[in-house]
C-alpha positions in Angstrom: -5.4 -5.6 -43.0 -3.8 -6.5 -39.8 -3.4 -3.7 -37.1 -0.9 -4.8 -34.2 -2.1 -3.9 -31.0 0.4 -2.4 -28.3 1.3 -5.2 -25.5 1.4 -3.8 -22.2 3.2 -5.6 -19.3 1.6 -5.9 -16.1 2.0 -3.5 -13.9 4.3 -4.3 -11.1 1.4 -3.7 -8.7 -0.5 -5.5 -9.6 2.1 -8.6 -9.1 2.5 -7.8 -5.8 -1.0 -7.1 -4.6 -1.2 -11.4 -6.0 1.6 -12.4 -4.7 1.5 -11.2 -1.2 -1.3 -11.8 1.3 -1.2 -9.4 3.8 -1.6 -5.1 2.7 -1.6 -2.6 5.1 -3.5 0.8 3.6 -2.1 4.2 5.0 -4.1 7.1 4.1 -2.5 10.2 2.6 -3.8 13.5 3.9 -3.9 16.3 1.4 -0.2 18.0 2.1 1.2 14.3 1.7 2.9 12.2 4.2 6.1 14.3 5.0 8.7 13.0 7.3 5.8 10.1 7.8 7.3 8.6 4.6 10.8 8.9 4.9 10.5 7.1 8.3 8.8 4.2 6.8 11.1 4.0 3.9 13.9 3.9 6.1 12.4 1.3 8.8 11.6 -1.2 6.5 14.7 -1.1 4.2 16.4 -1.9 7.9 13.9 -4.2 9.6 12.8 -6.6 6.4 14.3 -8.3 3.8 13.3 -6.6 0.1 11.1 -9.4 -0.8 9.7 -9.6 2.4 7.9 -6.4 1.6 6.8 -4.1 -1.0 4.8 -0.5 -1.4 2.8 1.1 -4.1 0.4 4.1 -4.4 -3.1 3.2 -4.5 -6.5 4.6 -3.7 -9.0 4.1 -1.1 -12.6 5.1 -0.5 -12.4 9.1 0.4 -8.9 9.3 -0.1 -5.2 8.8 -2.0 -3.7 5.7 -0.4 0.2 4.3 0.2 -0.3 0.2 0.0 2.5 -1.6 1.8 2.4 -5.1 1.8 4.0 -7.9 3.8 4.3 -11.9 3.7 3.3 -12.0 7.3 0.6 -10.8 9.8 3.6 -10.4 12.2 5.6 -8.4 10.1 2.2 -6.2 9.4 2.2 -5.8 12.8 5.6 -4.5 13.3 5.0 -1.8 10.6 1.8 -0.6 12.3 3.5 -0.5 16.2 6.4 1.0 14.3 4.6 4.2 12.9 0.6 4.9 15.4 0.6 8.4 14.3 -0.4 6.1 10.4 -3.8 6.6 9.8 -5.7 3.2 7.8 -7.2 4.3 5.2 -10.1 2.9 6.0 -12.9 3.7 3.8 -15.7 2.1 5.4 -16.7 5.2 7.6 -17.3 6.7 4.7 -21.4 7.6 3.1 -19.8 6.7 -0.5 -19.2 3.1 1.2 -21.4 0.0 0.2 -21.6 -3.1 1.5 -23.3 -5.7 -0.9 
């Protein structure tokens, strides 16, 4: 007897995180990004192009994660001089860290 099994479509994450080189992780503290997020919403719907950029939640090492990703290193740059008080999540300060 033949069972069907479900399709799923690819998550549009996971598109992005293929298709565009450069991701900048910003870690999100426990009460959540605030104001922080509306700001960055707002600065990149007026400083890029929609398919220069694109955002999805993720995870990182120690903490919940906003992924923004860019086509360029320059336009990564902008982001991060845009908004300091971002913190990377950078998970490599971590003890749960390994490098193999």
């Amino acid at each position: 007897m033949f069972h069907a099994v479900p399709r799923r479509s690819t998550p549009q994450s996971r598109y992005d995180d293929d298709a565009f080189p450069i991701r900048v992780k910003v870690a999100v503290p426990g009460d959540g990004l605030g104001v922080l997020l509306d700001e960055i919403t707002i600065w990149l719907r007026e400083n890029l192009p929609k398919e220069r950029y694109a955002t999805h939640a993720t995870r990182s090492i120690g903490t919940f994660a906003v992924a923004y990703y860019f086509r360029s290193i320059e336009e990564a740059e902008s982001f991060l001089t845009a908004f300091p008080q971002a913190t990377l999540a950078d998970g490599t300060t971590f003890r749960s860290y390994r490098r193999v």
